[in-house]
C-alpha positions as CSV (number, residue, x, y, z in Angstrom):
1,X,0.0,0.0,0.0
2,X,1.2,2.9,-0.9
3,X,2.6,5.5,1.9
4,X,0.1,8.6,1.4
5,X,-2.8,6.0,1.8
6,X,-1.2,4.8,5.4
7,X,-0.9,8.1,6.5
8,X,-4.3,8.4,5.6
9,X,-5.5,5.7,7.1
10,X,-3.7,6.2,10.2
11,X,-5.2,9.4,11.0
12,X,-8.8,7.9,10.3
13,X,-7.8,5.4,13.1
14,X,-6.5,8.1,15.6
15,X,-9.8,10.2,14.9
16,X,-11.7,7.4,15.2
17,X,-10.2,6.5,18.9
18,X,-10.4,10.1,20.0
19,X,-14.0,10.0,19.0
20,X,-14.4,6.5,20.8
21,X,-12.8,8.4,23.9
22,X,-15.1,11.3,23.2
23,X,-18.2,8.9,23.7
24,X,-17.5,7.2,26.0
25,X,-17.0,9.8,28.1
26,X,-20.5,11.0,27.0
27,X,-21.8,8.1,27.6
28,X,-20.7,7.8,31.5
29,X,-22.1,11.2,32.3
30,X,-25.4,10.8,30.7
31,X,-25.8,7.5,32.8
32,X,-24.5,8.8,35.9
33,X,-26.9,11.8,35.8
34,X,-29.8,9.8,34.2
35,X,-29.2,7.5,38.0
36,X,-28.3,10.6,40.2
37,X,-31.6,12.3,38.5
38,X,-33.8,8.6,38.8
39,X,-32.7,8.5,42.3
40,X,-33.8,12.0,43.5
41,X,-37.3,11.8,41.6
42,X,-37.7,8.4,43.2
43,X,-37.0,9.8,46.7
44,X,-38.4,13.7,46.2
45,X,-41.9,11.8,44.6
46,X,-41.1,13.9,41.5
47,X,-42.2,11.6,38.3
48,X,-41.1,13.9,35.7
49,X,-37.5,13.9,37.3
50,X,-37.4,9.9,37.7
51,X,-38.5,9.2,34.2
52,X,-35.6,12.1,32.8
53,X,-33.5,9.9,34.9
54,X,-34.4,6.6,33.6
55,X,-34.7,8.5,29.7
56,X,-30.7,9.9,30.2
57,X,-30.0,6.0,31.4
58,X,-31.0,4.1,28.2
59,X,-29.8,7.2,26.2
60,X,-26.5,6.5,27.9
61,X,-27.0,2.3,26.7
62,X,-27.2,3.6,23.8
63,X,-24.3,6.2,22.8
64,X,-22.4,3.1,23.7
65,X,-23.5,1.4,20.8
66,X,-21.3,3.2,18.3
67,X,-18.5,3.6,20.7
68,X,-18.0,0.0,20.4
69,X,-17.7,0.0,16.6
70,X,-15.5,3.1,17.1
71,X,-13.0,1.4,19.4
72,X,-13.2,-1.8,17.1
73,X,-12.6,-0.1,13.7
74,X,-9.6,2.0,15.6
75,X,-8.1,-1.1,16.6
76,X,-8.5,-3.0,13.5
77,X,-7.2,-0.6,11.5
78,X,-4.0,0.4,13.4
79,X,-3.6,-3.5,13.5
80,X,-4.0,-3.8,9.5
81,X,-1.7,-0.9,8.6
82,X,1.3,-2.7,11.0
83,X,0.6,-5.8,10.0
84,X,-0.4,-5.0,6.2
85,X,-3.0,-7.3,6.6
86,X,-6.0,-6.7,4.3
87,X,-8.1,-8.6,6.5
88,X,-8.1,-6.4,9.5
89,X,-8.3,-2.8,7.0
90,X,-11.5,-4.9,5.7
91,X,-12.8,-5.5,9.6
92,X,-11.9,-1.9,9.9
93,X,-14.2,-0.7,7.2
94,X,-16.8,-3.0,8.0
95,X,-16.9,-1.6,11.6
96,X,-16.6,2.0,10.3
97,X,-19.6,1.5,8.0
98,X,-21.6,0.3,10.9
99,X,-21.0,3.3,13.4
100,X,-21.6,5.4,10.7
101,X,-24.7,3.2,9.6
102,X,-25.5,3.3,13.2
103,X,-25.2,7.1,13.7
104,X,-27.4,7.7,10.4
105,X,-30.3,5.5,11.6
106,X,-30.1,7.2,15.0
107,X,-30.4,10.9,13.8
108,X,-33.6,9.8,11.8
109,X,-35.1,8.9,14.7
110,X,-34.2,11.9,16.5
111,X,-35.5,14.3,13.6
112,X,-38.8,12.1,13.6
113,X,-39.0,12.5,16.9
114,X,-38.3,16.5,17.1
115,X,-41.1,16.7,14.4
116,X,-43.7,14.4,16.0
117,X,-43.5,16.5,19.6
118,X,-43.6,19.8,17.6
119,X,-46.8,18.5,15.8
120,X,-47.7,17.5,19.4
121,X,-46.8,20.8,21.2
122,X,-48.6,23.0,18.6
123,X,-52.0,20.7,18.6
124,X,-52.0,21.1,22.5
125,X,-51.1,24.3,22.4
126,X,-53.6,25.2,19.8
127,X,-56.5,22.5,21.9
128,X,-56.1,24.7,24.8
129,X,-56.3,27.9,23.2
130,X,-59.7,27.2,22.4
């Protein structure tokens, strides 16, 4: 393989761990505070705080999802390009497509959702005005 395409390919892998890192990180605080939030609802009575709390938990579950591919395609990666071992860069890109696959199926679900409680909001808001 040709050097330019290493160097490449390196920096895709050391972009991809920082982002892995990045995540992860994310991912510990939003289920820390999801529990720390569950926990005073639970005790204070307050529903809406206990089911934010339980919400931040699973969204916690699942910005781990993609972290995992992250971590993997990283490591396959750096592994191929040492090695020169097409069947890790191909593990690599197959793990790559997936957190990327991942990602893209998540933000449509997030934009579907943003659109469905506008639609919601304004026919409340719009029920009650009346």
């Amino acid at each position: 393989m040709e050097e330019i395409k290493k160097s490449y390919l390196r920096g895709i892998s050391a972009w991809t761990k920082f982002f892995g890192i990045l995540y992860s990180i994310s991912a510990g605080f939003l289920i820390l505070f999801g529990i720390i939030a569950a926990i005073a609802g639970f005790a204070g009575e307050e529903a809406i705080a206990a089911i934010l709390g339980c919400v931040y938990v699973v969204l916690g579950g699942v910005v781990i999802i993609p972290t995992v591919y992250m971590f993997k395609s990283s490591g396959a990666l750096k592994a191929g390009l040492v090695a020169d071992d097409e069947t890790k860069l191909t593990e690599a890109a197959k793990n790559g497509r997936s957190t990327l696959k991942f990602m893209g199926i998540m933000s449509i679900v997030v934009i579907a959702l943003s659109i469905t409680a506008v639609v919601i909001i304004a026919a409340v808001g719009v029920a009650e005005a009346f």
